[in-house]
SERO-4910 file (N, C-alpha, C, O; in steps of 0.05 Angstrom, whole numbers):
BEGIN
 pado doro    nc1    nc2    nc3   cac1   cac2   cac3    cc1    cc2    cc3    oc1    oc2    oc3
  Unk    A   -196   -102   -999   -189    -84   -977   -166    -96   -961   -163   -119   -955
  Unk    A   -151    -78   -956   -126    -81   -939   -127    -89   -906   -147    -84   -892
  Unk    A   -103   -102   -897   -104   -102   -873   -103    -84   -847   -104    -92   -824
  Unk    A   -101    -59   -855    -91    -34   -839   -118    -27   -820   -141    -24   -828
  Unk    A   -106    -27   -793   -124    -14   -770   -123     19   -767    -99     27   -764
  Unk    A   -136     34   -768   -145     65   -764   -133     75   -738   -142     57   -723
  Unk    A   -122     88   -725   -129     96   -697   -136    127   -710   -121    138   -726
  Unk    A   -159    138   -700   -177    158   -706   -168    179   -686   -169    166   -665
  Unk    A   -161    201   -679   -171    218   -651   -151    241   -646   -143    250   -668
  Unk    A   -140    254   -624   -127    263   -626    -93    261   -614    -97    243   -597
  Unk    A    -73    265   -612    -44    259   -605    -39    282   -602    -46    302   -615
  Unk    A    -19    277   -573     -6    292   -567     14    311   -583     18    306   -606
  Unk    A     30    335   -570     22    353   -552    -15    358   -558    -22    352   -581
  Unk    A    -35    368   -541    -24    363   -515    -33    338   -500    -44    319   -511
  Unk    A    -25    341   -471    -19    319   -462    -44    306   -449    -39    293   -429
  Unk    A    -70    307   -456    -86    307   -434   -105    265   -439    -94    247   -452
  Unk    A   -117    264   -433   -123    241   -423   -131    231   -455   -116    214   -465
  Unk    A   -144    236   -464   -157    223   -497   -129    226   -511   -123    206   -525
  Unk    A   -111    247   -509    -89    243   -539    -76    222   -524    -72    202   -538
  Unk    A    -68    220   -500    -49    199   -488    -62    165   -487    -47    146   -484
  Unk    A    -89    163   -489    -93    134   -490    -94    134   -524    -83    117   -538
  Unk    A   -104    149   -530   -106    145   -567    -72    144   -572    -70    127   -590
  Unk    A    -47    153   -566    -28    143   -558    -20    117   -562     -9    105   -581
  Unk    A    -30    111   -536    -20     85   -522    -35     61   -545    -25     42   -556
  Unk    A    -53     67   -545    -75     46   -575    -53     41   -590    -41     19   -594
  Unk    A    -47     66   -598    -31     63   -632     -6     47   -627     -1     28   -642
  Unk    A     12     53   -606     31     44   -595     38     15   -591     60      7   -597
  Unk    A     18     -1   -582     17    -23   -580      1    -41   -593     -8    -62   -585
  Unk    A     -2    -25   -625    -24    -32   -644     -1    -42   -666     20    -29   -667
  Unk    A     -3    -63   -684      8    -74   -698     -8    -70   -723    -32    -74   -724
  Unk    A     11    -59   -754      0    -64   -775    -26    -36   -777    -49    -36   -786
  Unk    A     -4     -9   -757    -40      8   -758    -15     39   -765      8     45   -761
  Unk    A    -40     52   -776    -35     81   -776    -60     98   -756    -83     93   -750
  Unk    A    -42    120   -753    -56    143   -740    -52    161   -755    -33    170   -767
  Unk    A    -85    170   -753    -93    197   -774   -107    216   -747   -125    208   -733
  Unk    A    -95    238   -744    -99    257   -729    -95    293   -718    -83    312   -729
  Unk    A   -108    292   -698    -92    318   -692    -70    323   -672    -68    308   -653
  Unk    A    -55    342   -675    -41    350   -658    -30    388   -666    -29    400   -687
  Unk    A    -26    393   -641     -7    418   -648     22    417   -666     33    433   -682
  Unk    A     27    397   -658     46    388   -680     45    373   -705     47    349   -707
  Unk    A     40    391   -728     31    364   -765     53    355   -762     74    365   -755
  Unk    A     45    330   -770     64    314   -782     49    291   -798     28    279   -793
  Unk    A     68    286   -821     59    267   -843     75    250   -847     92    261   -861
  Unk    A     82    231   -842    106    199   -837     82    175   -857     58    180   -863
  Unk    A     95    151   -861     82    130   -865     53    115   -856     34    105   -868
  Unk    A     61    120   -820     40    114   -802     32    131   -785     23    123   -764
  Unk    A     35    157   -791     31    176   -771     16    199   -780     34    217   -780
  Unk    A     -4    210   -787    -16    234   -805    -28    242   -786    -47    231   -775
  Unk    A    -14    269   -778    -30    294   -756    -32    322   -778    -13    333   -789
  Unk    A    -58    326   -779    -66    357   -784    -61    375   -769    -68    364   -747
  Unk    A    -50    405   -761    -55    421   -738    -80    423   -730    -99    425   -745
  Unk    A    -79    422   -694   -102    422   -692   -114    447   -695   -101    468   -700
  Unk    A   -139    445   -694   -159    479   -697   -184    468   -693   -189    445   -685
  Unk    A   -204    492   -700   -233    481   -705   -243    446   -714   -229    428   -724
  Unk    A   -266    446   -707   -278    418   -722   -278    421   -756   -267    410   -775
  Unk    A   -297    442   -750   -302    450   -781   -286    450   -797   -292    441   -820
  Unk    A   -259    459   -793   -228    456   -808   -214    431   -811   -201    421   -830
  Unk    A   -219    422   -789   -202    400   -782   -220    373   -793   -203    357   -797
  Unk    A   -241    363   -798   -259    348   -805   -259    342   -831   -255    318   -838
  Unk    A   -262    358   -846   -255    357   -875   -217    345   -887   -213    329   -905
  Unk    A   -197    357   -871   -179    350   -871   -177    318   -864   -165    305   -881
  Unk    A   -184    308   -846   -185    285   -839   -199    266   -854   -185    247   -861
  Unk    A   -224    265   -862   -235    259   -877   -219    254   -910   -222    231   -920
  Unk    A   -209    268   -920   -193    274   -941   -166    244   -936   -163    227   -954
  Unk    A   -157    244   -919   -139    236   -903   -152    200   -902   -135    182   -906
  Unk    A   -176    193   -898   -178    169   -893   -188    157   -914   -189    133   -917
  Unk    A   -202    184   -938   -209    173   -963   -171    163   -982   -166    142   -994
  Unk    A   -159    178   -980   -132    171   -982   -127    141   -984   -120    129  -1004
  Unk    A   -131    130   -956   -121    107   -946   -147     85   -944   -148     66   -929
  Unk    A   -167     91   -961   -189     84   -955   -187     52   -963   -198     36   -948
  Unk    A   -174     43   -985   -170     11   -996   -143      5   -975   -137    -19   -974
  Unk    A   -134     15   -966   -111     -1   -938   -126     -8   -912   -117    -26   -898
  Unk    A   -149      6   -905   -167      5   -877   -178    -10   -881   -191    -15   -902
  Unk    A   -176    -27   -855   -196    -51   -853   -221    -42   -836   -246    -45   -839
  Unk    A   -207    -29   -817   -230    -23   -794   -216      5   -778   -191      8   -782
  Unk    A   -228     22   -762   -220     52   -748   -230     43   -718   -250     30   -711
  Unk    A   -215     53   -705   -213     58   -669   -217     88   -672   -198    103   -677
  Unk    A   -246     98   -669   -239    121   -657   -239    135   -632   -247    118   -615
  Unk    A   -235    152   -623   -227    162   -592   -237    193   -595   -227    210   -610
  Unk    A   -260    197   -576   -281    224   -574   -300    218   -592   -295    218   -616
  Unk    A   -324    213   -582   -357    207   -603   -356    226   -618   -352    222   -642
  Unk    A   -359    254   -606   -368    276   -625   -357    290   -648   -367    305   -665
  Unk    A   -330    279   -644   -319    284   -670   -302    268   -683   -299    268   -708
  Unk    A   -296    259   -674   -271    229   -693   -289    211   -693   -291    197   -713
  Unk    A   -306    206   -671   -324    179   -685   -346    193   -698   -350    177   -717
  Unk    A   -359    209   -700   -372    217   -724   -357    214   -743   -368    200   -760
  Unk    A   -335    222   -748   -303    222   -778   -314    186   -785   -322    178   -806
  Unk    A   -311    174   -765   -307    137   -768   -336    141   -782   -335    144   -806
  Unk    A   -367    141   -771   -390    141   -779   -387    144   -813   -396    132   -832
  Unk    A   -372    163   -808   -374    173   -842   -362    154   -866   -370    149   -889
  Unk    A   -344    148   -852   -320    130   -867   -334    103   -865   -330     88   -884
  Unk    A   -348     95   -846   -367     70   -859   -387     79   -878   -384     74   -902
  Unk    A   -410     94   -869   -429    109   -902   -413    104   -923   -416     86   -940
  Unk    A   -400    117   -922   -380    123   -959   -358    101   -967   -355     95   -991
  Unk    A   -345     89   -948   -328     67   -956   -331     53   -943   -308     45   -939
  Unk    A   -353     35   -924   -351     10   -919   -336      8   -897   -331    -15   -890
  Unk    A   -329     23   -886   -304     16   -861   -315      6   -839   -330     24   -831
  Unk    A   -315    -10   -825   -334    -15   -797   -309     -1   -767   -285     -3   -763
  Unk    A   -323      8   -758   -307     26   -730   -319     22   -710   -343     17   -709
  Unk    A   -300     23   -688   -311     26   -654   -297     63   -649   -280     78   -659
  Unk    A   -317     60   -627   -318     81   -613   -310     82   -581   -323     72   -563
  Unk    A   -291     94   -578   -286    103   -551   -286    126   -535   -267    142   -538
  Unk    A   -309    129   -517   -319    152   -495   -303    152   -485   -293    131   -477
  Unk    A   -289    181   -475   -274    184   -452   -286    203   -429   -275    209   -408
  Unk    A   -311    210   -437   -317    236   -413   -342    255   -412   -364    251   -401
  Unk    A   -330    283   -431   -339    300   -436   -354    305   -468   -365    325   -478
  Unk    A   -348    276   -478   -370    270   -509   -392    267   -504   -411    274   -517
  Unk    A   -390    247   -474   -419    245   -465   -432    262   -444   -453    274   -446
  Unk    A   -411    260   -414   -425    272   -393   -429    305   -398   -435    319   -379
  Unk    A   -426    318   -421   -432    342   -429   -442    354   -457   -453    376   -463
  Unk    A   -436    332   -474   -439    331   -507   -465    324   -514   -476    332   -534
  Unk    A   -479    305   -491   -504    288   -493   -527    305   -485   -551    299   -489
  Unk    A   -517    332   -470   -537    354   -460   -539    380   -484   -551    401   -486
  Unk    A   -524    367   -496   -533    396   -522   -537    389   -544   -519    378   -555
  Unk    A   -552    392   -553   -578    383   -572   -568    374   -607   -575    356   -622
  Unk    A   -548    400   -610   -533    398   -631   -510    369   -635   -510    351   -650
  Unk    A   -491    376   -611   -477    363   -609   -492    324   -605   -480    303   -611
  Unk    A   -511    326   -598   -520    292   -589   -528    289   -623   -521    269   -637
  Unk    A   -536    300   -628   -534    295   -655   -508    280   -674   -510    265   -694
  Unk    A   -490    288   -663   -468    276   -685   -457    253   -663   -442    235   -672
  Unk    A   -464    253   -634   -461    225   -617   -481    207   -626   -475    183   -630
  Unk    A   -503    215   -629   -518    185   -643   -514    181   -668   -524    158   -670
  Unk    A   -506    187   -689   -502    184   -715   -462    162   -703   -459    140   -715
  Unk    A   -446    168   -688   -426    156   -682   -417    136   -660   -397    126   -651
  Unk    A   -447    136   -655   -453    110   -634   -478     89   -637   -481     68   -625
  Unk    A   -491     99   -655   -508     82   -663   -500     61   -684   -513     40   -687
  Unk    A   -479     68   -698   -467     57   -729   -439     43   -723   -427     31   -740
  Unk    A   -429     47   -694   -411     29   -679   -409      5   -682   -431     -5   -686
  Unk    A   -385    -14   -682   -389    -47   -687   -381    -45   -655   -377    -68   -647
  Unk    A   -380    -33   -642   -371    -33   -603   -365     -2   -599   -353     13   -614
  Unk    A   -380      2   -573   -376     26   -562   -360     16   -546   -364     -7   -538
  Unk    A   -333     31   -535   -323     34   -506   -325     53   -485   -329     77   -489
  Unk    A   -321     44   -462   -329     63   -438   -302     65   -425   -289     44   -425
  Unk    A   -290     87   -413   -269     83   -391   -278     85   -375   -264    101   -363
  Unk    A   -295     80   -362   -309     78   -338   -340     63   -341   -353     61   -362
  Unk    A   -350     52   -313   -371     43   -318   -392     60   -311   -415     54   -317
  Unk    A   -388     79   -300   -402    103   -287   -404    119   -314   -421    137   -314
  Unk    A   -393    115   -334   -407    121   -362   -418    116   -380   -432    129   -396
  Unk    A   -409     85   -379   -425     69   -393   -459     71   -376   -478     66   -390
  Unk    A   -463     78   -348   -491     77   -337   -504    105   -351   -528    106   -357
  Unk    A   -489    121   -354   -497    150   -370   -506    147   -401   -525    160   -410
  Unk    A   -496    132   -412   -502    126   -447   -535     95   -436   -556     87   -446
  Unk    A   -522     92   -419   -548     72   -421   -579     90   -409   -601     79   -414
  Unk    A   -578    113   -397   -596    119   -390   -598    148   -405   -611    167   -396
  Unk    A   -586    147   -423   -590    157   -456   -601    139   -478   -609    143   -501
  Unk    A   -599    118   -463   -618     99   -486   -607     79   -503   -622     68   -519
  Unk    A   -574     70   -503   -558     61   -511   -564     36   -488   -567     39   -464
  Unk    A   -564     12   -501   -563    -19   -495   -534    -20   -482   -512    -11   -489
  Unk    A   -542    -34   -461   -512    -39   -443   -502    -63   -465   -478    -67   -462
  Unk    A   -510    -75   -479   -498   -105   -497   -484    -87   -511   -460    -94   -514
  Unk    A   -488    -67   -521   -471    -58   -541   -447    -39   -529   -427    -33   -543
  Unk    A   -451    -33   -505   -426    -25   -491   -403    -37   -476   -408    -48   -455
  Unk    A   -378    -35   -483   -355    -49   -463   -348    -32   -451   -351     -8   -457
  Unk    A   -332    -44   -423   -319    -29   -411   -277    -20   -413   -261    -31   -398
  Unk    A   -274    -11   -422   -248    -15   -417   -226      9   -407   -222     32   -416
  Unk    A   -218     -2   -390   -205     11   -368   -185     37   -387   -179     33   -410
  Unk    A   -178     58   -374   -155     76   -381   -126     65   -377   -123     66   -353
  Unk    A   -104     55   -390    -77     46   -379    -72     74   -374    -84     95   -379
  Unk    A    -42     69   -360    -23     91   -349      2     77   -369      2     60   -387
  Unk    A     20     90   -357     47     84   -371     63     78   -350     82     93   -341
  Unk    A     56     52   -338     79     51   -329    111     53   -317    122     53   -295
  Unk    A    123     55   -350    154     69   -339    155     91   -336    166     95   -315
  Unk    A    150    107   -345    133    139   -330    131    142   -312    149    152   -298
  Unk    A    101    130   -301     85    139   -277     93    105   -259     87     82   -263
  Unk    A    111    122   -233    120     95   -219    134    115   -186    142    139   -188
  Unk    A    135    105   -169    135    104   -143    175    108   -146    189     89   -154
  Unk    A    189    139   -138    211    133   -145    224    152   -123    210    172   -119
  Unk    A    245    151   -109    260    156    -76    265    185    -90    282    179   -107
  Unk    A    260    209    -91    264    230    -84    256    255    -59    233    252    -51
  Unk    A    269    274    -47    260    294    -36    233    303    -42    227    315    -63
  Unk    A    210    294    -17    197    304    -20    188    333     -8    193    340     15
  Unk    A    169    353    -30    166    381    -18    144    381     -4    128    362     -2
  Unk    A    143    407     11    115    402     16     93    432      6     87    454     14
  Unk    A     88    413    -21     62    413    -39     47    395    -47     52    371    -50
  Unk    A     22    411    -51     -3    397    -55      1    406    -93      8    428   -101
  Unk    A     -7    381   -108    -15    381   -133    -39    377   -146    -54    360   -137
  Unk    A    -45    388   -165    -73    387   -184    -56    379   -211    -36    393   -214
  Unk    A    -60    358   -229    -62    360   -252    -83    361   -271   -105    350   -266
  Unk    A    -81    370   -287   -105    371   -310   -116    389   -330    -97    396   -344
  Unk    A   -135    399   -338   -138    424   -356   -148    442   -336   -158    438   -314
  Unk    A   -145    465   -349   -157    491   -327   -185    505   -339   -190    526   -351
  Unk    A   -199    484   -331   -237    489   -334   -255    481   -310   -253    462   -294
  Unk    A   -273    501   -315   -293    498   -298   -297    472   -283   -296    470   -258
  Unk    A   -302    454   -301   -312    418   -293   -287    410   -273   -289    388   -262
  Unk    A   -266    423   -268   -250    403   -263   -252    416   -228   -239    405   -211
  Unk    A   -265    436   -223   -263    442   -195   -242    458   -176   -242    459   -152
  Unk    A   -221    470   -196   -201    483   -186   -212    515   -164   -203    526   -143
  Unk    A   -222    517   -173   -240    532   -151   -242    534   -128   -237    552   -111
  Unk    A   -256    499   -126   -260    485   -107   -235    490    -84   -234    501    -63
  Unk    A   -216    476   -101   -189    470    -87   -174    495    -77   -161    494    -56
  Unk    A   -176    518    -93   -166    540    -87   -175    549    -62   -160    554    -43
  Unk    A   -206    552    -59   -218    563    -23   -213    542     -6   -211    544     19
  Unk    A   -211    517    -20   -206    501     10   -185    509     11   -185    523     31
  Unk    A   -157    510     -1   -126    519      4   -125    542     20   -109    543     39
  Unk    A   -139    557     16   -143    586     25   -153    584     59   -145    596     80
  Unk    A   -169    568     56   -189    558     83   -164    546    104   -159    555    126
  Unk    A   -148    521     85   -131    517    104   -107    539    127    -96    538    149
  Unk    A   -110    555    106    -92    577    120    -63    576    135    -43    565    126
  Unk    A    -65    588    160    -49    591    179    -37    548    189    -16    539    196
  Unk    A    -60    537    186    -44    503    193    -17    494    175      5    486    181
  Unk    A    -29    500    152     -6    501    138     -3    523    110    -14    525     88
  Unk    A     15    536    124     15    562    114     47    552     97     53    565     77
  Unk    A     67    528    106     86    522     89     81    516     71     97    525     55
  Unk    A     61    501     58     51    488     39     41    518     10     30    540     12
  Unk    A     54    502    -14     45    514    -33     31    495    -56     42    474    -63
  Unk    A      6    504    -65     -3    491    -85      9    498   -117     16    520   -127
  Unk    A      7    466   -130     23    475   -152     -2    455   -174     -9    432   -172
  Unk    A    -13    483   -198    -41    469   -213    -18    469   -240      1    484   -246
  Unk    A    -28    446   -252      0    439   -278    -19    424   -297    -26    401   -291
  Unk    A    -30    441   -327    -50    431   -337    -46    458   -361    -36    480   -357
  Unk    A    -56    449   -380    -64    467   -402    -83    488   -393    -90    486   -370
  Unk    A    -96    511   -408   -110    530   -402   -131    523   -426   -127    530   -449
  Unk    A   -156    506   -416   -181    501   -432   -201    530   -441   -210    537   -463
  Unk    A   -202    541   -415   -224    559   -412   -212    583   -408   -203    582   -385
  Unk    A   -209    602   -418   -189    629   -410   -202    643   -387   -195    643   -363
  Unk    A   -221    653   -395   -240    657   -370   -242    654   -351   -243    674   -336
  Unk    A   -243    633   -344   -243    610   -328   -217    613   -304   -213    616   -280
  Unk    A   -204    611   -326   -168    617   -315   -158    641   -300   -142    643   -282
  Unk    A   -180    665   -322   -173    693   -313   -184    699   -281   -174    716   -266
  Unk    A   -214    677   -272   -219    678   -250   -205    677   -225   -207    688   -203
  Unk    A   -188    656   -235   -174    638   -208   -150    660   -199   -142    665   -177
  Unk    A   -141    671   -229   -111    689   -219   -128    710   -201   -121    718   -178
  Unk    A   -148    717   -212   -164    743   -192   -169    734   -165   -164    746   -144
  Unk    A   -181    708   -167   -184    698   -130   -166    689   -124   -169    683   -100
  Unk    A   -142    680   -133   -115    685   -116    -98    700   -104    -82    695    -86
  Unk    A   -104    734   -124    -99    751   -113   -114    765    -92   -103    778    -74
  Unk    A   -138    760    -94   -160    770    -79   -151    752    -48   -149    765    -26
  Unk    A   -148    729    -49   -143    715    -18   -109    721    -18    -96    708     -1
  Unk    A    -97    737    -34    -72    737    -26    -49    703    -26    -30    697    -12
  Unk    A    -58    692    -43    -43    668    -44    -15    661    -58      1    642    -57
  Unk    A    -15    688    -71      1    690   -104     26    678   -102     37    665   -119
  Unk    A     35    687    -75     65    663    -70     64    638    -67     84    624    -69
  Unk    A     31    627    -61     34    597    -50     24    582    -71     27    558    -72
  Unk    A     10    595    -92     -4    574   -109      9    591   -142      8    613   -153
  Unk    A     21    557   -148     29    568   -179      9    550   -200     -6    531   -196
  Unk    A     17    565   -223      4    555   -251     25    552   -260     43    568   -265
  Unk    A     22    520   -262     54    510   -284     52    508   -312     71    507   -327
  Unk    A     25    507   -317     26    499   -348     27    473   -357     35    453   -346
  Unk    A     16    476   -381     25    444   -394     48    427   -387     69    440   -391
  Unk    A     51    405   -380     79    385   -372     73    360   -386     51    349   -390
  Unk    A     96    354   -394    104    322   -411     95    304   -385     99    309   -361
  Unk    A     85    286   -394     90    259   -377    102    258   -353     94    258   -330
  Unk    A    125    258   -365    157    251   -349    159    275   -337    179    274   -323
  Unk    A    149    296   -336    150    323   -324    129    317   -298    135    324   -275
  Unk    A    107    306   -304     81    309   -283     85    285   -266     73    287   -245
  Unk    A    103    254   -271    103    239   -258    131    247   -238    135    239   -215
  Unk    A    146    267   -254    167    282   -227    165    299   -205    179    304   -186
  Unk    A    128    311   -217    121    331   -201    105    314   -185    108    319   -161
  Unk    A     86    291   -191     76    278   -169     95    261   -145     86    255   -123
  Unk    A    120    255   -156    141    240   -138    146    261   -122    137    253   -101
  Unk    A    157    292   -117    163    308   -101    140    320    -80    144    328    -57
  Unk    A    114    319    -94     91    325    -89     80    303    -59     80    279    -61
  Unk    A     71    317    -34     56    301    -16     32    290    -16     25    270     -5
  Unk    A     16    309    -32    -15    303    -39    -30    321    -67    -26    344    -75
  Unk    A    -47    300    -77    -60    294    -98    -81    311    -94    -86    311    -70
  Unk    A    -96    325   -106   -125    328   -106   -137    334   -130   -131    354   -143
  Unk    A   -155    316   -137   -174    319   -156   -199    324   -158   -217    308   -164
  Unk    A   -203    360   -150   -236    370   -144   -253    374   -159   -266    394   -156
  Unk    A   -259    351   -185   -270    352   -202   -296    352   -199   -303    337   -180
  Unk    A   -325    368   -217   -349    365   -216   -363    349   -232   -384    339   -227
  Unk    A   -348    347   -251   -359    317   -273   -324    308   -287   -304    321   -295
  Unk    A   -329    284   -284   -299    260   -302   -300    238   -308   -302    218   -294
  Unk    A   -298    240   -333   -307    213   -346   -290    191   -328   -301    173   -315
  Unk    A   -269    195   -329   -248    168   -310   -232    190   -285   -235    189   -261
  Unk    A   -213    210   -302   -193    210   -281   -167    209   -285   -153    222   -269
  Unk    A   -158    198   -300   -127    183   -307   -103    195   -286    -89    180   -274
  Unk    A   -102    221   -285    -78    236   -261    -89    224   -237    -75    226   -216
  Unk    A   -107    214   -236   -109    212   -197   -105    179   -204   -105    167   -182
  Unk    A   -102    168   -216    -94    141   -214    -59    132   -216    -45    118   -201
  Unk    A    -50    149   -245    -24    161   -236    -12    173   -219     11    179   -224
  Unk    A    -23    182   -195    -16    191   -165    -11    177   -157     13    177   -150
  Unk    A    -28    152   -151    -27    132   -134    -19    118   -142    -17    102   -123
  Unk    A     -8    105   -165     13     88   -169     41    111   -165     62    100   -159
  Unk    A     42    130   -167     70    142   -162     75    145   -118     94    149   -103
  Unk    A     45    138   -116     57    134    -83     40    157    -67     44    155    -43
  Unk    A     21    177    -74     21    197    -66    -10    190    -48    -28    174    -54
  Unk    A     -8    207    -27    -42    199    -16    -59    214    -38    -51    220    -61
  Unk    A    -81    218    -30    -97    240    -50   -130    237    -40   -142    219    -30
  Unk    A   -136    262    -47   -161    279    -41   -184    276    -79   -178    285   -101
  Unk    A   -206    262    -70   -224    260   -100   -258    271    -93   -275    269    -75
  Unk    A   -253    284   -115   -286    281   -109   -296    260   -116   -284    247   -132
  Unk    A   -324    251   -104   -332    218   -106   -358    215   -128   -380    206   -122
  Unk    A   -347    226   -158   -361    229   -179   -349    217   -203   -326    213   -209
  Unk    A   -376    211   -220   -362    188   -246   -340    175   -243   -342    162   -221
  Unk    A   -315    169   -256   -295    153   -264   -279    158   -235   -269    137   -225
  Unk    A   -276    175   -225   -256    177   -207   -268    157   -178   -253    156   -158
  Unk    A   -285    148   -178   -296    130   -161   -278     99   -167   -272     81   -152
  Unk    A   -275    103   -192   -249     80   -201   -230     79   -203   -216     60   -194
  Unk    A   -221    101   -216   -192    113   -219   -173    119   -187   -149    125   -185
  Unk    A   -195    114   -163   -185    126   -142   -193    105   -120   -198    111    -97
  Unk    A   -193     84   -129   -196     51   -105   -167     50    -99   -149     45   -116
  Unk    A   -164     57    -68   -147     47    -52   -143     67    -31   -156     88    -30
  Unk    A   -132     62    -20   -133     61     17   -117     87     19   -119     99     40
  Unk    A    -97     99     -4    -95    120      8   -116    143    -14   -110    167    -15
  Unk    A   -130    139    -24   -148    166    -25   -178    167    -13   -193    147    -10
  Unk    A   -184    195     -6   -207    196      6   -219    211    -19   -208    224    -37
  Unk    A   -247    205    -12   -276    216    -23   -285    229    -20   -290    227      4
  Unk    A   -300    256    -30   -311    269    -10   -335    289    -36   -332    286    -60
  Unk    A   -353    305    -28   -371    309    -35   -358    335    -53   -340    344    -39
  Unk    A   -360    350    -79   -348    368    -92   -364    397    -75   -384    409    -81
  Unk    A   -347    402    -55   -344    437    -45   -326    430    -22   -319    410     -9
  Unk    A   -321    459    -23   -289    466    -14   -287    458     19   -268    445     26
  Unk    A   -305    465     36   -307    448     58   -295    428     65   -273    426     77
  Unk    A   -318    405     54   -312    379     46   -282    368     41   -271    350     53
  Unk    A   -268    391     12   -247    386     10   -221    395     29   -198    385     28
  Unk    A   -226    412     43   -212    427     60   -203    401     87   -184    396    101
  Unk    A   -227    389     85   -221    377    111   -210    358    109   -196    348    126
  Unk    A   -215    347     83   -197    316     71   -174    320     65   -159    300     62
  Unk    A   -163    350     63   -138    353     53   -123    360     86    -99    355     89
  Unk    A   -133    367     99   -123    364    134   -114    335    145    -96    324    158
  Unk    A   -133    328    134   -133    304    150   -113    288    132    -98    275    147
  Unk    A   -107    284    105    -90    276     89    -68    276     95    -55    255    101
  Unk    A    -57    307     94    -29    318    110    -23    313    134     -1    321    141
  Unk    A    -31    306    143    -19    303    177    -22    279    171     -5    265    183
  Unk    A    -35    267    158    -25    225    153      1    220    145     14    199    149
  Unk    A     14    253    122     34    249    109     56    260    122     78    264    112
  Unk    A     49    265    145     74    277    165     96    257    173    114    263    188
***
């Protein structure tokens, strides 16, 4: 067997927290290929992305893909339990491969509540040579699932640095959300407190810049923005590069992340290294992702957030 390291999971586009550290792995991984998804295939030496789609489609493809390379793999990093580390599980059964696993979130704090799905998390966490956690507030969740804290590490989410960095531009005055546009993430939330703020600051426009997870979901928010009449003050930007969202947080006065469950966080930590105060709810990862003096805490409903984002702004006056 060969010396070649696996990176397992998915790659960008799009841009969201698992393709960007599964990323950053490969990036500063020596002597490794990545076998994955993205919206964009591509097949290079060290780079094999399937389009993404379904599991069911996409699983077999991959699979196919690591039997390929199966005498070059020494060992697989994969990134999301429920499906790339299940892919690794497999690839040890059939070829011997030994793999770790890395949780980012929603494999566990939502994968672990449905009956089907925990199924293919214990078959890809039990057969682990190391689980990882980006947070420790998840690693306490897999342990009170029954998973031995010995067999769990912790290891932190990086940022990117030359990216995400503190840089002298005009600032506007907007409030930003990054992230996907689902339920979990609390945009809701953020929307009535915005709404709540009103007439104080009625200059202020919110700007939410994130993929569309949940259509539904999405279709709600345009309806209660029209419904509170906000439609001039709060936009949907859509998916943004990196280098797009760390420009939007440099122009940007405040941060808010009104999430209801998160594995870590990663945008609210890139806020605050780009300089920005910011507003969190004080749940899972973002209790980490969000140590320092300029973000506040506060309990997930709009209230709560309404008042942290008052009190925020007028710090940033």
């Amino acid at each position: 067997m060969g010396g070649i390291r696996a990176i397992l999971g998915p790659y960008p586009p799009p841009y969201r927290g698992v393709e960007l550290q599964a990323k950053l792995e490969f990036e500063k991984s020596t002597n490794a290929i990545f076998i994955g998804t993205s919206i964009n295939p591509l097949n290079r030496k060290n780079l094999i992305l399937v389009k993404r789609g379904p599991f069911i489609k996409n699983g077999p493809q991959l699979f196919f893909k690591i039997w390929a390379h199966k005498k070059q793999i020494k060992e697989i990093s994969a990134h999301y339990a429920t499906t790339f580390g299940f892919l690794a599980y497999l690839a040890k059964k059939f070829f011997g491969i030994k793999y770790t696993v890395t949780c980012h979130g929603s494999d566990i704090l939502v994968n672990m509540d449905k009956p089907f799905y925990r199924i293919f998390n214990n078959f890809a966490l039990r057969s682990a040579s190391k689980v990882f956690v980006v947070s420790k507030d998840l690693g306490a969740h897999l342990i009170e699932h029954g998973y031995h804290y010995r067999n769990l590490e912790y290891r932190q989410n990086e940022i990117d640095k030359k990216i995400f960095r503190k840089v002298r531009v005009k600032k506007k005055n907007q409030i930003l959300f990054a992230g996907g546009v689902q339920r979990s993430k609390g945009i809701d939330l953020l929307i009535d407190a915005f709404s709540e703020l009103g007439k104080k600051f009625s200059n202020y426009k919110l700007i939410i810049a994130g993929p569309i997870i949940e259509n539904e979901f999405y279709q709600s928010l345009i309806a209660e923005v029209k419904r509170k009449q906000l439609s001039a003050r709060v936009t949907f930007a859509g998916e943004k590069t990196p280098q797009e969202i760390a420009q939007i947080m440099n122009e940007s006065k405040l941060f808010v992340m009104p999430s209801r469950t998160e594995g870590y966080g990663i945008a609210l930590r890139e806020a605050l290294v780009c300089g920005l105060l910011a507003v969190a709810t004080n749940i899972g990862g973002l209790k980490e992702a969000g140590k320092s003096k300029n973000c506040v805490f506060v309990n997930p409903n709009s209230d709560e957030i309404a008042q942290a984002i008052e009190k925020q702004l007028n710090r940033a006056k």
